[in-house]
C-alpha positions in Angstrom: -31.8 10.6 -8.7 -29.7 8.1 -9.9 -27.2 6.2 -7.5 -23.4 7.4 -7.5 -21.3 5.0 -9.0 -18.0 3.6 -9.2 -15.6 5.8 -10.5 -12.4 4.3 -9.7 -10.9 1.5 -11.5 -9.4 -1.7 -9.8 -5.8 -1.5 -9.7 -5.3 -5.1 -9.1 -7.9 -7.2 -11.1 -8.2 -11.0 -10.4 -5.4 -12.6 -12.4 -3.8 -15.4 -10.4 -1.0 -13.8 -9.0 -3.5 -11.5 -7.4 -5.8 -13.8 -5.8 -3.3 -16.2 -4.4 -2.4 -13.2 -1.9 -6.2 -12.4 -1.3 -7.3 -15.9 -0.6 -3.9 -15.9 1.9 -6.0 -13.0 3.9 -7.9 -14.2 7.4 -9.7 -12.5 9.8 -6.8 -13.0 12.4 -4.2 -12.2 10.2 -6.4 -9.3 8.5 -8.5 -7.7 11.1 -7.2 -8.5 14.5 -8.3 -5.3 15.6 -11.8 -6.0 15.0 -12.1 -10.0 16.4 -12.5 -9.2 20.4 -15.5 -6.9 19.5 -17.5 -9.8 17.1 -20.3 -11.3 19.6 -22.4 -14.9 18.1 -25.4 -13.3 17.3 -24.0 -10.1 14.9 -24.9 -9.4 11.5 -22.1 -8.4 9.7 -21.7 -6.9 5.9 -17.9 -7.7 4.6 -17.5 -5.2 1.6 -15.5 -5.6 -0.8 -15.1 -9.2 -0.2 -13.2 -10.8 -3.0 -12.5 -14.6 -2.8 -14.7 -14.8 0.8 -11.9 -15.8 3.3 -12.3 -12.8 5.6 -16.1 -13.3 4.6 -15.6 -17.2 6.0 -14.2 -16.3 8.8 -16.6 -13.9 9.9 -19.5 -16.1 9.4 -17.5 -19.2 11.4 -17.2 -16.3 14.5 -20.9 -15.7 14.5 -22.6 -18.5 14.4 -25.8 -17.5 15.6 -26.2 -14.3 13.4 -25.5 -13.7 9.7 -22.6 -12.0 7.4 -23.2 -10.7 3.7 -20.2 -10.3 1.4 -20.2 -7.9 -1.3 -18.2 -7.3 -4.0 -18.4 -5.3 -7.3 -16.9 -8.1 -9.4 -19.7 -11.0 -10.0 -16.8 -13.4 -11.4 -14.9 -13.4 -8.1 -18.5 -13.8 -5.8 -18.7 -17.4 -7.6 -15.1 -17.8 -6.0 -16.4 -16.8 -2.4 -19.3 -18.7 -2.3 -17.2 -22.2 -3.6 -15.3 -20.8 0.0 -18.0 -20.8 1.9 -19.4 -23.8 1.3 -16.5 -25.5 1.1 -16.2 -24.5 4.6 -20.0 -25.9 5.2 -21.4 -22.3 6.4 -25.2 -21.9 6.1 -25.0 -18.3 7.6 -23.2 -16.4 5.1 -24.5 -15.2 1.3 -23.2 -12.4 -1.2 -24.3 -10.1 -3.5 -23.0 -7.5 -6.0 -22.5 -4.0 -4.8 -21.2 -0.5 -5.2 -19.6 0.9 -1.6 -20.2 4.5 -2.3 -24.6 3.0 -2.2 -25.5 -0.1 -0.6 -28.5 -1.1 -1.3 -29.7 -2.3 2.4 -31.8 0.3 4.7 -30.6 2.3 7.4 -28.9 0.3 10.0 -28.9 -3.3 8.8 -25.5 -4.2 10.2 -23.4 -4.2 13.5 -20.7 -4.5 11.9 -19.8 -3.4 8.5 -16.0 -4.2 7.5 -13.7 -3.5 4.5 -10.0 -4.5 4.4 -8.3 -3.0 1.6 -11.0 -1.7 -0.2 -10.5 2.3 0.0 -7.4 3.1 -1.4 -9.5 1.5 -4.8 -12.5 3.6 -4.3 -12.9 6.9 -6.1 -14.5 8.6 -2.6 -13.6 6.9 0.4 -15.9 9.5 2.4 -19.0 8.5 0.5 -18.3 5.3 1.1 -17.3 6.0 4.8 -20.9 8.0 5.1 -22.5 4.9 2.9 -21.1 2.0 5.4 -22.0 4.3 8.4 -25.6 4.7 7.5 -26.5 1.4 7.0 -24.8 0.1 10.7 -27.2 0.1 13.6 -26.3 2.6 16.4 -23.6 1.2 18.3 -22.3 -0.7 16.0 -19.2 -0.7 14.0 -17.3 0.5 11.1 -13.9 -1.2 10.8 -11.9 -0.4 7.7 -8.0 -1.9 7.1 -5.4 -0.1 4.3 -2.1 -0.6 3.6 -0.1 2.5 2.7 2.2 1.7 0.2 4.8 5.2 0.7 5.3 3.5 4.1 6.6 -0.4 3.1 9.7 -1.3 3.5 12.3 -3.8 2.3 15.7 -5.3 3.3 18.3 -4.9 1.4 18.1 -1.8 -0.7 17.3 -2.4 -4.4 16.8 0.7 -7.4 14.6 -1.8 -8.9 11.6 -2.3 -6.1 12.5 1.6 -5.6 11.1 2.1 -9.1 8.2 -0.9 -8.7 6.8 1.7 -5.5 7.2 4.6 -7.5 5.3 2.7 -10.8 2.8 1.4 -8.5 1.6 4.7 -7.2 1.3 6.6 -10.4 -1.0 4.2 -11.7 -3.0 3.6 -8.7 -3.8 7.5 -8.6 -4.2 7.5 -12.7 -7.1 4.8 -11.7 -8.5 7.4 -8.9 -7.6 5.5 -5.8 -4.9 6.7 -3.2 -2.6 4.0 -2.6 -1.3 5.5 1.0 -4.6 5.4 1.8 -3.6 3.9 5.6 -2.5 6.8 6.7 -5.6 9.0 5.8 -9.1 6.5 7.5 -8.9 8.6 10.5 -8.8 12.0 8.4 -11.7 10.1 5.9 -13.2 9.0 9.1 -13.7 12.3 10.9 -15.3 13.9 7.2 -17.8 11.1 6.9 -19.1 12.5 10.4 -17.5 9.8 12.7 -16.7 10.9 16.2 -16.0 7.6 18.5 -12.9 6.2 15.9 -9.9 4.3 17.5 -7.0 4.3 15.2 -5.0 1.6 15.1 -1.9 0.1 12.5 -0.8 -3.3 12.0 1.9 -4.9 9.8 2.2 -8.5 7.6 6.0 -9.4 7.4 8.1 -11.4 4.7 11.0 -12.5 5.8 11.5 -16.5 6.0 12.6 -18.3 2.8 9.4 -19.3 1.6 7.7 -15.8 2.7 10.0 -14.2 0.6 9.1 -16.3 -2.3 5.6 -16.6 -2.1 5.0 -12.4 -1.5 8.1 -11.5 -4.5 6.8 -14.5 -7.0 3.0 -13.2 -6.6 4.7 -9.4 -7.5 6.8 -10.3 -10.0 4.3 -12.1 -11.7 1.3 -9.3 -11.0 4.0 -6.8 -12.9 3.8 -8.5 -15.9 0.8 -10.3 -16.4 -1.6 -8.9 -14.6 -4.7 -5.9 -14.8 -2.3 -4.0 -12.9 0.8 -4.6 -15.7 -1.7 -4.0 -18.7 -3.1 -0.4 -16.8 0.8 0.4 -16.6 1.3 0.0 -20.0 -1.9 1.7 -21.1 -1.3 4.6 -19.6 1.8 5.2 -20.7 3.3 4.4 -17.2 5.8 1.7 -17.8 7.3 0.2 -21.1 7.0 -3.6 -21.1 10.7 -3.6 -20.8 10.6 -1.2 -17.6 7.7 -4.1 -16.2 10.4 -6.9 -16.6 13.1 -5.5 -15.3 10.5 -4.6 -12.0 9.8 -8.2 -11.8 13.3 -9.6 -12.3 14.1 -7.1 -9.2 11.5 -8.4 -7.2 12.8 -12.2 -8.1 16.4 -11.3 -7.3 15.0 -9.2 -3.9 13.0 -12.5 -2.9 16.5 -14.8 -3.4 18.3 -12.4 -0.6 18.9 -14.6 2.6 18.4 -11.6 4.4 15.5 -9.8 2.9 13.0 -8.7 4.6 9.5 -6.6 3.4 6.9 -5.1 5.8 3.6 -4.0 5.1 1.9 -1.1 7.0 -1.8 -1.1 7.5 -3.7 2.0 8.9 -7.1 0.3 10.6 -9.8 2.6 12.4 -12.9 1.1 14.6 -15.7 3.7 14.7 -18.6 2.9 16.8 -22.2 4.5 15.2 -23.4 7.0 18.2 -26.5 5.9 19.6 
């Protein structure tokens, strides 16, 4: 039988505007919930790894065991492993995967994490079920999503009302589920989990140069990146509707008072014994 595949298409691709917010990402500003639970000697699988900072991290926390990052996107796994050996980490190597089958045997891991990875996939309970089977009993299976129905912004603005609104549609028209944070525990209990603790956690944007680092890396991603050309596409968004999206976010980002906040949904579930 052949092994299910991909079926969901990556809303965000890897133009620059993307990856200067994914190489931004740590393990203590990414998955604090996960860090008092990492012990030296673990071996850890970071799926969906991108540019390897989370991976980095990781790898740095347990020096006497071993983390693998995997991504479905060869071209960005050239990216993470410049990281890691930038950083001088022996313990760490990656690989080219598909979530929804792994191809490592039945618990390999300790710890197997993703952070922001199911709201892209096309069934986050395989994948649930496929990161479960390959973690040793006892270990853990610690997933982070934003939800984007739940972010917020100061001051109100019709245009970043519209870039939400845009954004969803074609994140479901790629088969993912953008508020995906608010549905791991629900995805959790279907992929046969029992032991989960559910958890949220937020990044903020509100200092001058937050606000211009988080609304230039949007305003730019609307216009020129996988995402804007997916919008277009599929009929979603004239290239007019994407620039005035982008000059909102610009003109949100000038506001001395603005203020964004992201929601992330994050669920530890421990593999019974």
């Amino acid at each position: 039988m052949p092994k299910p595949q991909e079926t969901a298409v990556y809303t965000h691709g890897h133009h620059p505007s993307v990856l200067r917010s994914h190489t931004w990402r740590t393990a203590a500003n990414s998955a604090p919930y996960l860090l008092d639970r990492l012990q030296p000697h673990m071996r850890i699988l970071d799926v969906g790894c991108g540019p390897g900072t989370i991976t980095a991290d990781f790898a740095a926390l347990v020096p006497d065991g071993h983390v693998t990052g995997v991504d479905r996107a060869p071209e960005i796994l050239e990216r993470a492993r410049a990281t890691a050996a930038g950083r001088g980490l022996a313990n760490v190597d990656f690989a080219v995967a598909d979530v929804h089958a792994l191809d490592y045997p039945d618990g390999t891991f300790c710890v197997v994490h993703a952070h922001q990875v199911l709201q892209h996939v096309g069934d986050p309970v395989r994948a649930l079920r496929e990161m479960r089977r390959v973690t040793r009993p006892n270990g853990f299976v610690a997933v982070r999503d934003s939800d984007y129905a739940a972010m917020i912004w100061y001051p109100a603005s019709a245009g970043m009302d519209a870039w939400l609104d845009l954004y969803r549609r074609v994140a479901r028209a790629n088969g993912g589920e953008p508020d995906a944070g608010r549905r791991l525990k629900s995805w959790a209990l279907r992929a046969g989990f029992t032991d989960i603790t559910a958890t949220s956690g937020t990044w903020t944007f509100s200092t001058p140069g937050e606000r211009r680092w988080w609304s230039d890396l949007w305003a730019e991603r609307t216009v020129a990146s996988a995402y804007a050309a997916q919008a277009t596409g599929g009929g979603h968004a004239t290239e007019a509707q994407l620039r005035a999206v982008s000059a909102a976010w610009r003109e949100w980002g000038k506001q001395p008072d603005g203020w964004f906040s992201v929601l992330h949904g994050e669920i530890l579930c421990r593999k019974e014994a």
